[in-house]
The first five atom37 places (N, CA, C, CB, O) and aatype in JSON, in Angstrom:
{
  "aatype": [20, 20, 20, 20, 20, 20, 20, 20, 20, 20, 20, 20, 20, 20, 20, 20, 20, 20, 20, 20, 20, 20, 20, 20, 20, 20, 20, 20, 20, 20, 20, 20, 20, 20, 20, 20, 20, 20, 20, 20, 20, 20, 20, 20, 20, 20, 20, 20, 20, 20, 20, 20, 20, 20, 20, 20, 20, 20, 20, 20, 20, 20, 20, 20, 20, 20, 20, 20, 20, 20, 20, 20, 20, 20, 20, 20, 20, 20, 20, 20, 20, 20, 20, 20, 20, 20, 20, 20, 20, 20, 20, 20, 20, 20, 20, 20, 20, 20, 20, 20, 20, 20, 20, 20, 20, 20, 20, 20, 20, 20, 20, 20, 20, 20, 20, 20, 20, 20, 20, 20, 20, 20, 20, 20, 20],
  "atom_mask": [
    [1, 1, 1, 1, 1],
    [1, 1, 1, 1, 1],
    [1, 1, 1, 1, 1],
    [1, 1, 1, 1, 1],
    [1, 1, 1, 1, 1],
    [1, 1, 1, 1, 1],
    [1, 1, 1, 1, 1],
    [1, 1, 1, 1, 1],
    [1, 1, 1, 1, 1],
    [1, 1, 1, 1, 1],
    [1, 1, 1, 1, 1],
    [1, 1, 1, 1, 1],
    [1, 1, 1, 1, 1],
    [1, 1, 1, 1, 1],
    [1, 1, 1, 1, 1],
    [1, 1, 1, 1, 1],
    [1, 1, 1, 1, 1],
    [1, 1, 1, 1, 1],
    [1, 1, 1, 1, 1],
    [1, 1, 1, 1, 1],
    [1, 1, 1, 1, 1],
    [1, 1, 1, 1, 1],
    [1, 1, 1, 1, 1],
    [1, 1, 1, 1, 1],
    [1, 1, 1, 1, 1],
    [1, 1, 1, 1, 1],
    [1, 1, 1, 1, 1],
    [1, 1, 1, 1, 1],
    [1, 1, 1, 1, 1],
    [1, 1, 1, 1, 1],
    [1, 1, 1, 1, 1],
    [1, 1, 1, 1, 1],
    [1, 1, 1, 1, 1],
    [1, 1, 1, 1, 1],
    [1, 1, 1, 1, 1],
    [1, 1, 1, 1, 1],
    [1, 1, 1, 1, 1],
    [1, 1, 1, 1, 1],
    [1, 1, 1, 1, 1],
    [1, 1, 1, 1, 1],
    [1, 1, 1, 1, 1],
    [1, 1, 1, 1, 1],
    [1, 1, 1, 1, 1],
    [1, 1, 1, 1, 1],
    [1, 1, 1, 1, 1],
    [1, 1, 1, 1, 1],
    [1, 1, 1, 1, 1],
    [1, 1, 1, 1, 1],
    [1, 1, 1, 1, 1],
    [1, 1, 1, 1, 1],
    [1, 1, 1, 1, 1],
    [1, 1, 1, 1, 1],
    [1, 1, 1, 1, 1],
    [1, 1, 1, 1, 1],
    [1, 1, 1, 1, 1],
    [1, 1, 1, 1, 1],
    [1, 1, 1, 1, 1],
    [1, 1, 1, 1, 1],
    [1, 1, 1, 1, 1],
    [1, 1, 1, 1, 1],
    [1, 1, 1, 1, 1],
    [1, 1, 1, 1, 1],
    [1, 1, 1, 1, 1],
    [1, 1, 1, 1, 1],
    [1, 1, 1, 1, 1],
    [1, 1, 1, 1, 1],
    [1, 1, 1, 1, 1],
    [1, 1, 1, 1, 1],
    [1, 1, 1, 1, 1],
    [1, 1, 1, 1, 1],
    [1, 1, 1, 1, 1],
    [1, 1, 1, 1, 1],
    [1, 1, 1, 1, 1],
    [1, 1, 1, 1, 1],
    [1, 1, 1, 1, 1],
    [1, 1, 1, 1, 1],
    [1, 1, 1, 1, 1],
    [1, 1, 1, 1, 1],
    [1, 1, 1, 1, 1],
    [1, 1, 1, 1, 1],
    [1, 1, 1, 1, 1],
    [1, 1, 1, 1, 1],
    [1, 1, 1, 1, 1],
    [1, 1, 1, 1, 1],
    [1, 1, 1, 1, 1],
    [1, 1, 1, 1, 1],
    [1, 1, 1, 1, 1],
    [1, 1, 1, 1, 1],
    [1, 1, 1, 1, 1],
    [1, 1, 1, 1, 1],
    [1, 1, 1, 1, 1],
    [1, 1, 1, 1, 1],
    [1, 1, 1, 1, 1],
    [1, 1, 1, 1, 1],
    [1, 1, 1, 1, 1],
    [1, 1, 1, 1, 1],
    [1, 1, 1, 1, 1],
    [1, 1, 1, 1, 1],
    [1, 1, 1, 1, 1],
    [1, 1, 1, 1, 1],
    [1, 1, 1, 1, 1],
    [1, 1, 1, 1, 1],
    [1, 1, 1, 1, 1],
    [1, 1, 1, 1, 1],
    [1, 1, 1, 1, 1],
    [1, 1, 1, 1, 1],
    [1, 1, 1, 1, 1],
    [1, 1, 1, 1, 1],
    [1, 1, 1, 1, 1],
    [1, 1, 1, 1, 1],
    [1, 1, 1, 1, 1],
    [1, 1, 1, 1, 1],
    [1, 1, 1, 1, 1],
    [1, 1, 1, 1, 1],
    [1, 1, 1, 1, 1],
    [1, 1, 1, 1, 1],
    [1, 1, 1, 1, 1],
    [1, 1, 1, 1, 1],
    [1, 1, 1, 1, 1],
    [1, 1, 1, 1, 1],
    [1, 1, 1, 1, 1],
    [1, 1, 1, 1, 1],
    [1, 1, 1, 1, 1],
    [1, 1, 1, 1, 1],
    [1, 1, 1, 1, 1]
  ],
  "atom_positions": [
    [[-97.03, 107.51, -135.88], [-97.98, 106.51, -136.34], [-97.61, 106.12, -137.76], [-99.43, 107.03, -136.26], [-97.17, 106.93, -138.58]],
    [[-97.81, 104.81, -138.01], [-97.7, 104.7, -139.75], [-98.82, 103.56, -139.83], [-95.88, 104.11, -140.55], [-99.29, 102.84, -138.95]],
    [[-99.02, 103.64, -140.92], [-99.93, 102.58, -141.72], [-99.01, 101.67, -142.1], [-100.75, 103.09, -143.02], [-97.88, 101.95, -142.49]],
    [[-99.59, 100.32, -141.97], [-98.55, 99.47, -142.36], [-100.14, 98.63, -142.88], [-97.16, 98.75, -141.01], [-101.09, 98.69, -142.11]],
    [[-100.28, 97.83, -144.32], [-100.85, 96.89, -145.02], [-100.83, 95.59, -144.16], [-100.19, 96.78, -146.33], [-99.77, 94.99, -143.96]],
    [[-101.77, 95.27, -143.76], [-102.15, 94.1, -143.1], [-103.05, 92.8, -143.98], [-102.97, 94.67, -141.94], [-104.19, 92.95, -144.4]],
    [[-102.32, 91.68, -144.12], [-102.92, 90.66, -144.9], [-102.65, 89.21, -144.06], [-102.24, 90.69, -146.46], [-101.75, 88.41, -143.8]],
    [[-104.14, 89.45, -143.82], [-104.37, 87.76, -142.9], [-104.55, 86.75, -143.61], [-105.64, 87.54, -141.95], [-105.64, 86.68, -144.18]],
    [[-103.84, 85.98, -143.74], [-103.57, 84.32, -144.12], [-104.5, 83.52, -143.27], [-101.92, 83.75, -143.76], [-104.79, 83.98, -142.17]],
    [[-105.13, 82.09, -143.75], [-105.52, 81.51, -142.79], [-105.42, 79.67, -143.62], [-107.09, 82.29, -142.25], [-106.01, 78.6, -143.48]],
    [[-104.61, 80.07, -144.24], [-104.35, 78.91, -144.88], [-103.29, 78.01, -144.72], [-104.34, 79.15, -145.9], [-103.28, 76.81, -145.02]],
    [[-102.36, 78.72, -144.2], [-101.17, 78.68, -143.87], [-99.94, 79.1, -145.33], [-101.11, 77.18, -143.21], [-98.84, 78.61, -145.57]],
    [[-100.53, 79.91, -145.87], [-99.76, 80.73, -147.41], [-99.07, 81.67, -146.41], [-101.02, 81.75, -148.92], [-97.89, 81.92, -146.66]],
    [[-99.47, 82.11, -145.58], [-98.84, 83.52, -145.29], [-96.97, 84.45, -145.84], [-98.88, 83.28, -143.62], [-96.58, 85.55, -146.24]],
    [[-96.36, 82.98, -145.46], [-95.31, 83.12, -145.63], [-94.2, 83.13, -146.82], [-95.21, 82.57, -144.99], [-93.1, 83.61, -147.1]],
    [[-95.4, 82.12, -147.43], [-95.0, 81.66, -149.22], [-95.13, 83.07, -150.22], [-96.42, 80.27, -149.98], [-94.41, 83.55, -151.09]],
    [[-96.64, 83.5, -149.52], [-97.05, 84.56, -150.26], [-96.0, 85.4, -150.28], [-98.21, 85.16, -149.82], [-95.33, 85.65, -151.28]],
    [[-95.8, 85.94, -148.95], [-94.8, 87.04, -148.75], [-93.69, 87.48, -149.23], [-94.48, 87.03, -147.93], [-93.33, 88.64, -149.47]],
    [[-92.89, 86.0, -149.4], [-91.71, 85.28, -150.17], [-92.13, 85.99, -151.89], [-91.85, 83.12, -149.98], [-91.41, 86.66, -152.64]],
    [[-93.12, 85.67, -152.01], [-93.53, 85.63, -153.76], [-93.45, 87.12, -154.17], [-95.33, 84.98, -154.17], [-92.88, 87.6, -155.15]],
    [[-94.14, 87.71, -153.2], [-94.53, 89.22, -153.58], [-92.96, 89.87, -153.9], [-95.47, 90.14, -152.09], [-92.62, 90.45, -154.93]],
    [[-91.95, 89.55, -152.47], [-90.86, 90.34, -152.46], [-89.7, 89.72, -153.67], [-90.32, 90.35, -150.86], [-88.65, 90.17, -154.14]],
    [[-90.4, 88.61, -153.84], [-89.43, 87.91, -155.29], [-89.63, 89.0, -156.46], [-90.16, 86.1, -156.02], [-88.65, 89.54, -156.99]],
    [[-91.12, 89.33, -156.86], [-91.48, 89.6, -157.52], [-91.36, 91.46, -158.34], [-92.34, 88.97, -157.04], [-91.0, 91.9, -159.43]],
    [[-91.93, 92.1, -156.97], [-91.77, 93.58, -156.86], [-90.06, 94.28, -156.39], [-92.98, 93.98, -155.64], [-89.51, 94.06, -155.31]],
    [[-89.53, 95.04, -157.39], [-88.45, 95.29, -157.2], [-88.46, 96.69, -155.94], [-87.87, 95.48, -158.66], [-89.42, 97.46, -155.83]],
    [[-87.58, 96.74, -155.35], [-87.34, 97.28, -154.17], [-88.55, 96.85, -152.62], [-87.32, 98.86, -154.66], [-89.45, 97.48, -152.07]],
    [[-87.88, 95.36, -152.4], [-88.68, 94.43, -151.75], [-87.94, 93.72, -151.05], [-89.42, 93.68, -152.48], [-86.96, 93.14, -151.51]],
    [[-88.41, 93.67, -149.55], [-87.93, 93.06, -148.85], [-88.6, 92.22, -147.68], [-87.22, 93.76, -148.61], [-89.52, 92.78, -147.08]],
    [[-88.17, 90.69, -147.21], [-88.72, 90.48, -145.63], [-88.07, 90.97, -144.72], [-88.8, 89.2, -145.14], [-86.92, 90.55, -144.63]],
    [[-88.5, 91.98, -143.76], [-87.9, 92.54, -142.7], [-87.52, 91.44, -141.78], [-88.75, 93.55, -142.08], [-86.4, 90.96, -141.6]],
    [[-88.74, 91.1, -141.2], [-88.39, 90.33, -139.86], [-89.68, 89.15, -139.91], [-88.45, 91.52, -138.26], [-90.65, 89.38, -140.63]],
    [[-89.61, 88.02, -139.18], [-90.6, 86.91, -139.1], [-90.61, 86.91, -138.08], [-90.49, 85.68, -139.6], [-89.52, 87.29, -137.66]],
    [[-91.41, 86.65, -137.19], [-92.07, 86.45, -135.78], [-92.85, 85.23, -135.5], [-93.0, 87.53, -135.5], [-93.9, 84.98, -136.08]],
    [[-92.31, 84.5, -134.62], [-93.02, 83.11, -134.63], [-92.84, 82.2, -135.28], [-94.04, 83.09, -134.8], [-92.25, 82.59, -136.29]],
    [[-93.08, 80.69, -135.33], [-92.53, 79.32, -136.2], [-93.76, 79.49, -137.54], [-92.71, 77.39, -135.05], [-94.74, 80.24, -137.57]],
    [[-93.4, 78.74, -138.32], [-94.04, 78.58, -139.3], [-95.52, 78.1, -138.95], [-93.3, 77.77, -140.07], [-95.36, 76.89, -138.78]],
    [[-96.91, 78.38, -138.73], [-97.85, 78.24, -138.86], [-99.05, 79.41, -137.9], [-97.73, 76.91, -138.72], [-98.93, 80.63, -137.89]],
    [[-99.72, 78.94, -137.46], [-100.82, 80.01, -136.99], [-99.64, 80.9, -136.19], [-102.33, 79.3, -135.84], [-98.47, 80.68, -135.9]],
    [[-100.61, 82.1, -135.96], [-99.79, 83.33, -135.1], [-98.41, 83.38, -135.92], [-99.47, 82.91, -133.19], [-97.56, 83.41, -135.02]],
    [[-97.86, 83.4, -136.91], [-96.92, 83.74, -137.4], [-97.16, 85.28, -138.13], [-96.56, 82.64, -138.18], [-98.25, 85.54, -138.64]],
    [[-96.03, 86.26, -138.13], [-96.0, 87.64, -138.51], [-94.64, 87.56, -139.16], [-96.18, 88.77, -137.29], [-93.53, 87.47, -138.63]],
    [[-95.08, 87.61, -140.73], [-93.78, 87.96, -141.6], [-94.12, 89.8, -142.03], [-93.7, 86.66, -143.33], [-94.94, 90.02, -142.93]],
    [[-93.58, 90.72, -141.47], [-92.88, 91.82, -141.85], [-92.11, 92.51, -143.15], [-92.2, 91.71, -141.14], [-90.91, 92.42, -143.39]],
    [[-92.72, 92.93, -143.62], [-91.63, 92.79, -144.94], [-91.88, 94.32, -145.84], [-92.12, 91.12, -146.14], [-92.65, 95.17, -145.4]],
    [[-91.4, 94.44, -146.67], [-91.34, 95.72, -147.34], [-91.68, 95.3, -148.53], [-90.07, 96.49, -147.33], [-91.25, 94.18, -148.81]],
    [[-92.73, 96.16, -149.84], [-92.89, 95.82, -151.09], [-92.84, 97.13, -151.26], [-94.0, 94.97, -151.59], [-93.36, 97.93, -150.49]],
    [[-92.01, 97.53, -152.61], [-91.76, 99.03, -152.86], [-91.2, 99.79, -152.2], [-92.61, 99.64, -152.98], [-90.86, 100.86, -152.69]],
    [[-91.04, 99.61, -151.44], [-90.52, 100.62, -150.65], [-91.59, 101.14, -149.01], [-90.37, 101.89, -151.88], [-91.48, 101.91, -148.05]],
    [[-92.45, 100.23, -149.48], [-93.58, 100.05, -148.08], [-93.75, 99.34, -147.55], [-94.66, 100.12, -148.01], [-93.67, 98.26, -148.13]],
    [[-94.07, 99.3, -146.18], [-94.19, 98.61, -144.94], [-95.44, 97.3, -144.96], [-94.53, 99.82, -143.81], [-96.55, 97.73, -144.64]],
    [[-95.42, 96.63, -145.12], [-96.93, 95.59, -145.34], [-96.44, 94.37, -144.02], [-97.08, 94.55, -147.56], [-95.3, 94.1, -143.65]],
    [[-97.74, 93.81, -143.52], [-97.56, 92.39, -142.58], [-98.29, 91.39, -143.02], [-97.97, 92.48, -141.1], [-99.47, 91.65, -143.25]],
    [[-97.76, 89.9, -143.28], [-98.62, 89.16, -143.47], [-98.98, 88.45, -141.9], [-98.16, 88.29, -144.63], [-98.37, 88.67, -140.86]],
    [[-99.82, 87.83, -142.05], [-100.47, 87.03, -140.47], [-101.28, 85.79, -140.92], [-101.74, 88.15, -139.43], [-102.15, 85.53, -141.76]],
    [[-100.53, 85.12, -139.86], [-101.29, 83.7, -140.14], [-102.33, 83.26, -139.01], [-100.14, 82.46, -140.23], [-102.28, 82.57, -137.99]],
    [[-102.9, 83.7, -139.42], [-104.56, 83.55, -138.46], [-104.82, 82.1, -137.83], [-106.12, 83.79, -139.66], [-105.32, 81.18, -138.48]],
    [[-104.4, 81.99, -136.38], [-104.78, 80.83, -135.74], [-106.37, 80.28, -135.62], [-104.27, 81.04, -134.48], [-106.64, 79.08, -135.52]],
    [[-107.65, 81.61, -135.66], [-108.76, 80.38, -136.1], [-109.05, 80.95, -137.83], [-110.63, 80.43, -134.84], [-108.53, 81.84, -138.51]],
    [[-110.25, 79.84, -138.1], [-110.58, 80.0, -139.61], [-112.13, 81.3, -139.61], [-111.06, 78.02, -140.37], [-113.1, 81.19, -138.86]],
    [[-111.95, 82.33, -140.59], [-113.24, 82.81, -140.23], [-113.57, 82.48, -141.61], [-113.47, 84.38, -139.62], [-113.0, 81.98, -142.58]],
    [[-114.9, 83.02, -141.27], [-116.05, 82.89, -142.43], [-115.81, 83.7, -143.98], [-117.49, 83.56, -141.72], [-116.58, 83.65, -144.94]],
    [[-114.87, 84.24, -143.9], [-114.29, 85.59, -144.91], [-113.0, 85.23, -145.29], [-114.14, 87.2, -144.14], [-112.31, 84.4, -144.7]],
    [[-112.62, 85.99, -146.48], [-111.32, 85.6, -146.82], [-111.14, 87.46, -147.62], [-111.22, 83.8, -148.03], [-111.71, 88.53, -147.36]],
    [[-110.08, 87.07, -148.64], [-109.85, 88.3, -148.83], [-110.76, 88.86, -150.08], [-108.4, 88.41, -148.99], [-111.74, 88.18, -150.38]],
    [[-110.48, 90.08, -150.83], [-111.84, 90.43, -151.59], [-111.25, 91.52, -152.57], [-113.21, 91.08, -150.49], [-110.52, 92.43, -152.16]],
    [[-111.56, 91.39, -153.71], [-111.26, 92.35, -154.67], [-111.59, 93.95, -155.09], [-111.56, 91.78, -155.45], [-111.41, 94.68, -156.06]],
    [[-112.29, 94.07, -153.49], [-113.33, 95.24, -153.51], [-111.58, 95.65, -152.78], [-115.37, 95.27, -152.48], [-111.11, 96.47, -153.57]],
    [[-111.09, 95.53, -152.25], [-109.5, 96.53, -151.73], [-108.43, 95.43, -152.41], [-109.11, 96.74, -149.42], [-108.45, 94.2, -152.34]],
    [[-107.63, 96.18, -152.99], [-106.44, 95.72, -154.02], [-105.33, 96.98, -153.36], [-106.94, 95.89, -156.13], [-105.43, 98.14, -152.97]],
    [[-104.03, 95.74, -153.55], [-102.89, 96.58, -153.77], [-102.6, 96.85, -154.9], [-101.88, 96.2, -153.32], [-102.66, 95.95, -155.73]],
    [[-102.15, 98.33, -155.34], [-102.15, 98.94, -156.7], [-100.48, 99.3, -156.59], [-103.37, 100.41, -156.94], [-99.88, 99.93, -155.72]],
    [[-100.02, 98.68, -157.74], [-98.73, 98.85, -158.04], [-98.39, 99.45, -159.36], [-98.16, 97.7, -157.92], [-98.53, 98.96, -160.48]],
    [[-97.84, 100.8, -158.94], [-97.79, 102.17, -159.81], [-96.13, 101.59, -160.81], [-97.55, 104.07, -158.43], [-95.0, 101.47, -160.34]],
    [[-96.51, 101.38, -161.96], [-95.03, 101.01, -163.07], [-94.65, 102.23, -163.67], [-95.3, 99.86, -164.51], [-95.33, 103.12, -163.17]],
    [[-93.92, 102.62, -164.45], [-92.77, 103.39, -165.14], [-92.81, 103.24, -166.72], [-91.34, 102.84, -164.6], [-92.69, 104.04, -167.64]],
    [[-93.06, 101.7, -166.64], [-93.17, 101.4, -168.07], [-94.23, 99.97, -168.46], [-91.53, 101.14, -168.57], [-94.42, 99.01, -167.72]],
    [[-94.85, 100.2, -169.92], [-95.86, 98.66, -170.01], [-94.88, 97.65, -170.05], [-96.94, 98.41, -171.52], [-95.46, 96.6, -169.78]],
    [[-93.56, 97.42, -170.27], [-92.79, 96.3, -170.18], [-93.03, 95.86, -168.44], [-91.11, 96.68, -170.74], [-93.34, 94.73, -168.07]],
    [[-92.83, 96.85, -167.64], [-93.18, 96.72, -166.23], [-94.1, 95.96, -165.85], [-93.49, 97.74, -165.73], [-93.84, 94.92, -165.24]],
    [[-95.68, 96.43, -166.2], [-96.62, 96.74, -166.24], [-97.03, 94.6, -166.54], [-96.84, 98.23, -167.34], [-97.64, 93.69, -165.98]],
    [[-96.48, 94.76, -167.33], [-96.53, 93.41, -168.05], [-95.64, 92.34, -167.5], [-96.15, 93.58, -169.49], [-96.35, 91.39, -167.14]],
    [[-94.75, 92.18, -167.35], [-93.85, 91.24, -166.2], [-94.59, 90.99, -164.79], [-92.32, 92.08, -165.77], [-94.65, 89.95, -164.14]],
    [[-95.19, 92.4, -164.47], [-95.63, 91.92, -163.15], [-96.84, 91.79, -163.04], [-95.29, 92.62, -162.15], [-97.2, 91.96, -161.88]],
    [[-97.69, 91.56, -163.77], [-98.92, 91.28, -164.08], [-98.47, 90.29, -164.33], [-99.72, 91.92, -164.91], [-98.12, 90.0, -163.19]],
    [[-98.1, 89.26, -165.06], [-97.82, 88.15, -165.6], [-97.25, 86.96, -164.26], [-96.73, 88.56, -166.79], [-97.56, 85.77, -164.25]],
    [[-96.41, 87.62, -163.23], [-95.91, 86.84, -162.57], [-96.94, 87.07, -161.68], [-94.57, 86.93, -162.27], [-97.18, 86.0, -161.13]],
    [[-97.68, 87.95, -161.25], [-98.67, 88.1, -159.78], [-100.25, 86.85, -160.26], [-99.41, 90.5, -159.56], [-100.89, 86.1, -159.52]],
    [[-100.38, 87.1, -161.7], [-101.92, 86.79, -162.29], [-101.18, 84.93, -162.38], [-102.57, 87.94, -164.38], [-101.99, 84.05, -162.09]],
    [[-100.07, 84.58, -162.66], [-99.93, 83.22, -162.69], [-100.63, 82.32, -161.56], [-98.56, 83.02, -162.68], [-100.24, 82.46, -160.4]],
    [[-101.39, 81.65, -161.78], [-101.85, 80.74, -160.76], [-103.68, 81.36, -160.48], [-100.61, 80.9, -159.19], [-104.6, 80.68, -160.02]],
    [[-103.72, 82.3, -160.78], [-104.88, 83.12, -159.97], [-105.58, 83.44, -161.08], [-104.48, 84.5, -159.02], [-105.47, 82.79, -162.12]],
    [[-106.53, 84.7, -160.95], [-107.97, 84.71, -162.23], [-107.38, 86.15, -162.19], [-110.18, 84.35, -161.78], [-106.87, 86.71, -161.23]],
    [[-107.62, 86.68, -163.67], [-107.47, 87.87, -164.17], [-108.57, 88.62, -164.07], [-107.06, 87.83, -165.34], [-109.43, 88.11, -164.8]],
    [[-109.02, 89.67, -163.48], [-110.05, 91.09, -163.5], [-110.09, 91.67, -164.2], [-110.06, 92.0, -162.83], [-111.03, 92.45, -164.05]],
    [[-109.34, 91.89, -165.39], [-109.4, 92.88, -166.11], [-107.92, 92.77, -167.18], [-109.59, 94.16, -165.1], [-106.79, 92.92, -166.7]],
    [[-108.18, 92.45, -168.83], [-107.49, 92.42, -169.16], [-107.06, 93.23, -169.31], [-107.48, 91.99, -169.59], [-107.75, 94.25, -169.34]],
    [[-105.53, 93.33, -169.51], [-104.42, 94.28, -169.62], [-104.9, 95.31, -170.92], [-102.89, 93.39, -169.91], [-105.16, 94.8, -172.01]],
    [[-104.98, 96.71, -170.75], [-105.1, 97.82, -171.93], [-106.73, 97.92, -171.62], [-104.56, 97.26, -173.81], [-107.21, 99.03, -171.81]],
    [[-107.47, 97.04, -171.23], [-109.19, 97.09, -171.7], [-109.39, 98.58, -170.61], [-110.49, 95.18, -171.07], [-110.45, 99.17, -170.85]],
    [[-108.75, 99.08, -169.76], [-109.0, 100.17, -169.02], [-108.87, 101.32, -169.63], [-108.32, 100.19, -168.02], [-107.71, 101.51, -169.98]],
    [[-110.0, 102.65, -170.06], [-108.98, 103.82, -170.89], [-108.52, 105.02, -170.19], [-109.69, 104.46, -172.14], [-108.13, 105.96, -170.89]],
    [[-108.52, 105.16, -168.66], [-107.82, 105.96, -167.75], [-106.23, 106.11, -167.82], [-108.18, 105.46, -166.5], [-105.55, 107.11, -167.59]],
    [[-105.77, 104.65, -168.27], [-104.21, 104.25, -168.19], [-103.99, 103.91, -169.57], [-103.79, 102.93, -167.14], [-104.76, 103.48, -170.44]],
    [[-102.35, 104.28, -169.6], [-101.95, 103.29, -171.18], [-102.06, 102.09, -170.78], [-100.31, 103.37, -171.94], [-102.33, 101.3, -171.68]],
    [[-101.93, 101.53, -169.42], [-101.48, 100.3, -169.56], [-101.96, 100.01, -168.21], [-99.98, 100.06, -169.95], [-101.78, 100.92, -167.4]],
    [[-102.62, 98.76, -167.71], [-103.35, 98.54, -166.69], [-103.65, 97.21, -166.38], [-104.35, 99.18, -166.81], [-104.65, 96.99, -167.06]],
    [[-103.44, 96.4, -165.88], [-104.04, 94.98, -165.53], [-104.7, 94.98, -164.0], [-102.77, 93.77, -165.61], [-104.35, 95.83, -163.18]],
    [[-105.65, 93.97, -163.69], [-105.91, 93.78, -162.42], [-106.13, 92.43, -162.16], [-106.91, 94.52, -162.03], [-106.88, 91.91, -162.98]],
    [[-105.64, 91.58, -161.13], [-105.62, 90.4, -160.58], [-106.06, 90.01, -159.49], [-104.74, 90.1, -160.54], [-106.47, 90.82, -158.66]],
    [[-106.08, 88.49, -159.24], [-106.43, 88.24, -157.91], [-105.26, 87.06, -158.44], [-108.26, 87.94, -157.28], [-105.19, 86.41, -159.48]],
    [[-104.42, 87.12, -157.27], [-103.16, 85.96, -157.47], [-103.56, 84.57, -156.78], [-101.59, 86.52, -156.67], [-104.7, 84.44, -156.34]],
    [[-102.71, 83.63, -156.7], [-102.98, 82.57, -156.15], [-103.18, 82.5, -154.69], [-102.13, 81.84, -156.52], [-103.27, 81.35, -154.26]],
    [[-103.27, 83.25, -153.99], [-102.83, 83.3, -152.52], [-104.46, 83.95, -152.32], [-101.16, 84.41, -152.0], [-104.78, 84.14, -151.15]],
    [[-105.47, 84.3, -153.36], [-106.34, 85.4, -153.24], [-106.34, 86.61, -152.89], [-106.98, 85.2, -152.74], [-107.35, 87.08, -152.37]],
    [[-105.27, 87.35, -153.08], [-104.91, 88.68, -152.45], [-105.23, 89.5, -154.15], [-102.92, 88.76, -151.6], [-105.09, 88.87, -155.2]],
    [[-105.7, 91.07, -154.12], [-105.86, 91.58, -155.27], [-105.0, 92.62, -155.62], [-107.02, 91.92, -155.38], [-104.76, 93.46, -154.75]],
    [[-104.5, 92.74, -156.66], [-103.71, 93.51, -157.31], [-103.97, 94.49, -158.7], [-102.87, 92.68, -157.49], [-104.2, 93.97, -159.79]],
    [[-103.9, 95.73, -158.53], [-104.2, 96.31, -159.69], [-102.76, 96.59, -159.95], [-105.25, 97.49, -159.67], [-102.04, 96.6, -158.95]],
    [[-102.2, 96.84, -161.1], [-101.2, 97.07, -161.91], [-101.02, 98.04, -163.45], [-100.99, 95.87, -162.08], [-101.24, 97.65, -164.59]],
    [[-100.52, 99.46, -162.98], [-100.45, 100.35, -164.01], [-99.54, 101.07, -164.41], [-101.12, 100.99, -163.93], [-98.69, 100.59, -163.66]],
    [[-99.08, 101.69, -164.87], [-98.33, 103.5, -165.04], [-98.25, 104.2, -164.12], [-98.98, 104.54, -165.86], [-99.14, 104.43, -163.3]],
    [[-96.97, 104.72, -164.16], [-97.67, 105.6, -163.6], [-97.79, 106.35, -163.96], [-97.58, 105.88, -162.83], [-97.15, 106.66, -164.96]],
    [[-99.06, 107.52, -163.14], [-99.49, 108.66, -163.5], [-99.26, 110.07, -162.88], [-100.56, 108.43, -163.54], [-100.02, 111.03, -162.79]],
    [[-97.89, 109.87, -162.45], [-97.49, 111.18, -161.87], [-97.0, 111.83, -162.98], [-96.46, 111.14, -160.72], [-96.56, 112.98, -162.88]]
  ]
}
């Protein structure tokens, strides 16, 4: 069994998004795409080194995505920390400015253009 991150599109971003994330996060990849470009489409892909699916939702529901579950992307360094906060938060609304957290040296949280949420820190291993 594995967990694999599931993110339903219904906008028809699915694919752009996917594109953006793996531009963005180093050790990132699209595995595989399934289907033509629009509803019922499944882009496959790897961010970090993990398994995630985007899906392009053939009807529209009443919900979209929500900042109450974020993908949290663990950095090495605030130069990190800061590049990818900067490229994920472009287009989208910031949650939390960068440092205002005092758990982490260094911390941002986003909601990007696509509405998907992202926290961004140190790590703390």
């Amino acid at each position: 069994m594995n967990a694999i991150t599931h993110l339903m599109f219904q906008d028809g971003s699915a694919r752009r998004a996917a594109e953006r994330y793996v531009e963005i996060v180093p050790n990132s990849s699209i595995d595989r795409v399934v289907g033509n470009n629009g509803p019922g489409q499944i882009i496959r892909f790897t961010l970090a080194g993990r398994p995630f699916m985007a899906f392009e939702s053939p009807p529209v529901h009443d919900f979209g995505f929500t900042p109450a579950m974020s993908t949290y992307l663990s950095c090495e360094a605030a130069s990190e920390v800061d590049s990818v906060f900067e490229a994920l938060s472009g287009g989208g609304t910031s949650l939390d400015a960068r440092g205002r957290v005092r758990i982490q040296p260094r911390y941002g949280w986003c909601v990007d253009r696509f509405g998907v949420s992202w926290q961004i820190g140190i790590d703390a291993r």
